[in-house]
N, C-alpha and C positions, 0 to 999 in steps of 0.2 A: 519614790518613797512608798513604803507598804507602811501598812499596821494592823493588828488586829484587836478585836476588844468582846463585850458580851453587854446587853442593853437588858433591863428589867421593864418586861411588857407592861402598860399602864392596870391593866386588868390583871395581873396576879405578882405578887410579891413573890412566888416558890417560883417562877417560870423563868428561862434566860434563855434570849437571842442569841447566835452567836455572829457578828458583822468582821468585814474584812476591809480594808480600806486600801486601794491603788491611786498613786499617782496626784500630781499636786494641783491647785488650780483651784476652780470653784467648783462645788459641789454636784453629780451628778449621784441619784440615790436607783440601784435597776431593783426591781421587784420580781421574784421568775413565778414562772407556772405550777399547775398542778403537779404535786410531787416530788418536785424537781428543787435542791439545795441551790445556794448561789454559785456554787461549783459552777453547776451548768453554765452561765455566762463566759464562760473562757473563752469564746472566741473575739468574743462584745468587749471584753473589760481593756485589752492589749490598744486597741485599736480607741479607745477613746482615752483611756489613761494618757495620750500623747497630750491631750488639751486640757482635760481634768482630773480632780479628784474623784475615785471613781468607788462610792460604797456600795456592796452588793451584804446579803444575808441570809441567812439559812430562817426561813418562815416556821414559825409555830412546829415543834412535833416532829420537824424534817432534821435531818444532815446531826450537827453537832448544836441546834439548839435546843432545848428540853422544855418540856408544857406540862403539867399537871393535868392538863384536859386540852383533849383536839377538839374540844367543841369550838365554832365560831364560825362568823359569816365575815360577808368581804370588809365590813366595816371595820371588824375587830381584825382584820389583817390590813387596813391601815392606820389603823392604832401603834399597832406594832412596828409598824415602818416608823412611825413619827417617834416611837421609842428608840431606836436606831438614829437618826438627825439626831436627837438630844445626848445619846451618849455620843455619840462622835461631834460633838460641839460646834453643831449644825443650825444655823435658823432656819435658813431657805437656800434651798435644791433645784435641778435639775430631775424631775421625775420618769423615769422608761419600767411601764411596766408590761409582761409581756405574758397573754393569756390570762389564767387567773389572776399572774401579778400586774395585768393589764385594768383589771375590773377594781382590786385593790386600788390603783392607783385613781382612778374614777373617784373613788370614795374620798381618798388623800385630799385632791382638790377640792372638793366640797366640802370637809369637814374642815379641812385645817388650809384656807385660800393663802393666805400669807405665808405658808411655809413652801409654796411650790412656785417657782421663777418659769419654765419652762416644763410642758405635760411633752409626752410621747406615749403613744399606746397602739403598740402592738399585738395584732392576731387576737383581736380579744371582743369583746361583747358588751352591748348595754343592757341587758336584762329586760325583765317586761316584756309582755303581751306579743310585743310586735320584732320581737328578737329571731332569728331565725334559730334554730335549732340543727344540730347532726342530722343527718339520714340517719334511718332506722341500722342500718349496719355500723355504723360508727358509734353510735350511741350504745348499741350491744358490746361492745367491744371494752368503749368506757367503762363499763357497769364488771363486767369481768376481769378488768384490768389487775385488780388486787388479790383474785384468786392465782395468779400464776408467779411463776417465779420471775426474780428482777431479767435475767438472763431471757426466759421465754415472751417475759409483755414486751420488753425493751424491741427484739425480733419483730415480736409480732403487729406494732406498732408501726410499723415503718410503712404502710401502703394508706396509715393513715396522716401520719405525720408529716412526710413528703409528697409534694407532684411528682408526676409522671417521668419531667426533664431531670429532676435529683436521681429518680431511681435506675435510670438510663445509663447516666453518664458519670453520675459523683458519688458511686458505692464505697470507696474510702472514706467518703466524707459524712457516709453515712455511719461507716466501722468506726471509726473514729468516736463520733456522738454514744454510738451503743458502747463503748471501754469506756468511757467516761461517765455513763450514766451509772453502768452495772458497780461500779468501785464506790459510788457514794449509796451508803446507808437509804433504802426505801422504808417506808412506815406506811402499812395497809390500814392502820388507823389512821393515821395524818390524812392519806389519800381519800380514804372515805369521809372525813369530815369537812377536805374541801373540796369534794363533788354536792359536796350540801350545802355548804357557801356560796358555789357557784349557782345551785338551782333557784338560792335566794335570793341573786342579784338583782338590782333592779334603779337603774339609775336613771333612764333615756330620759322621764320627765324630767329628771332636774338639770340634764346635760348644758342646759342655758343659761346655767347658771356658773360656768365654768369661765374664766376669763381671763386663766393663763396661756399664753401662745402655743397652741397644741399641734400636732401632727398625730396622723392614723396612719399608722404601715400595714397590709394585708398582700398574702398570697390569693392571687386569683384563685388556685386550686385549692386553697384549706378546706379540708374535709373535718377537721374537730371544731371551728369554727368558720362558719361559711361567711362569704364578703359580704352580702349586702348587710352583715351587721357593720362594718366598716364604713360604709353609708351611709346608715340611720346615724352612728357618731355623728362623721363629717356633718352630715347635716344639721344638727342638732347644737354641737358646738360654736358659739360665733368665732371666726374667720379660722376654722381648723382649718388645715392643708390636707389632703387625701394623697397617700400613695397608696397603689397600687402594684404589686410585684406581678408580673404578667404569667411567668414563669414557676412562680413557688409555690409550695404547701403551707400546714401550718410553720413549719420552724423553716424558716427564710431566713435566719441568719447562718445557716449551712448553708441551703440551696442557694441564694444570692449574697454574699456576704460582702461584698463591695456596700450593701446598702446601711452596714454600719457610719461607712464614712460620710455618707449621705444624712444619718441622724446626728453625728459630733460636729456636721456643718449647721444644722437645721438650731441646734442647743449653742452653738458659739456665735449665731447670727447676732443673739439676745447683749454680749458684747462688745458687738461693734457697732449695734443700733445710738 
């Protein structure tokens, strides 16, 4: 079962989400990254739609949803996700957010604890002081990403996006990701507003305060977010679960994508408990 629909962000009456819904069950809500519409989950949505209903959405200013203003920090992009449950007549979710829609989902749980069953967060970061940051070449990179065309960053992203073993062996799967990115709509405003959401995340103090059943996935090699922020989570959160991907970069659902099945187990344990 599909469907699609459009949600009114709590912060502006002129602004509309646009959400899509797969597959039946109970609620799994993915959040994606920097720039990136819910398009991008295509590989993610097939593979868990088997067990759930699976909402994905296009963030503030991205894809086919429209914003009066790309202003806004991670908070207000989990606002917006919780306006998304609401119009899909959602109380409580299954949360996977992944990179910025990792940090988003951080937020989810703390503000709105009763609407999240099950956290997952991928490739993504706690903010504050003690967060690791890009190497200075990666961080250059970010910072110019919105001057180039979707075609030339999508390219030229790829030694940071993937490890060493994707770029080896699974260059289709690499070609693949870049036709799929380059065909959805990019927004250089969008993008720059949420590299400024990102810079004001900051949640690690309150990470203790999270106490939905969580798991961390991280590529050993991510170079746009390095592991030992995967770390400070696990650490931080009581009884998160840590994976670690030995073999991937930041986008490990290309590089290792077996490890979807690995998260629709982790999210249906909840269940059979």
């Amino acid at each position: 079962m599909s469907a699609r629909g459009s949600a009114m962000p709590r912060r502006s009456a002129r602004d509309r989400l646009h959400w899509e819904s797969t597959g039946e069950g109970t609620t799994v809500l993915l959040i994606t990254g920097l720039g990136l519409s819910g398009g991008a989950w295509w590989r993610t949505v097939p593979v868990l739609a088997r067990r759930f209903r699976v909402l994905t959405f296009d963030n503030r200013g991205v894809g086919r949803s429209r914003a009066s203003s790309c202003s806004y920090t991670t908070e207000a992009m989990a606002d917006d996700a919780v306006s998304v449950l609401d119009a899909a007549g959602v109380s409580r979710a299954d949360v996977y957010g992944f990179s910025l829609g990792g940090m988003a989902a951080q937020q989810l749980a703390l503000r709105y604890p009763e609407r999240v069953r099950r956290l997952v967060l991928g490739a993504t970061q706690p903010g504050g002081p003690r967060a690791l940051p890009p190497d200075d070449q990666t961080l250059g990179f970010i910072r110019r990403r919105s001057e180039l065309t979707d075609e030339e960053a999508a390219w030229a992203s790829v030694p940071y996006n993937y490890g060493p073993a994707c770029r080896r062996r699974h260059g289709a799967r690499i070609a693949e990701d870049i036709a799929a990115r380059i065909a959805c709509p990019f927004s250089p405003d969008a993008y720059r507003a949420q590299l400024y959401a990102a810079s004001l995340h900051n949640c690690l103090g309150r990470l203790d305060r999270i106490h939905a059943p969580t798991l961390v996935v991280h590529g050993q090699h991510d170079r746009m977010i390095p592991v030992r922020n995967a770390e400070l989570m696990a650490e931080r959160i009581p009884g998160a679960e840590l994976r670690i991907l030995e073999h991937s970069g930041h986008l490990y659902p290309t590089e290792e994508p077996r490890v979807d099945e690995a998260i629709s187990a982790f999210l249906a344990a909840a269940e059979q408990a």
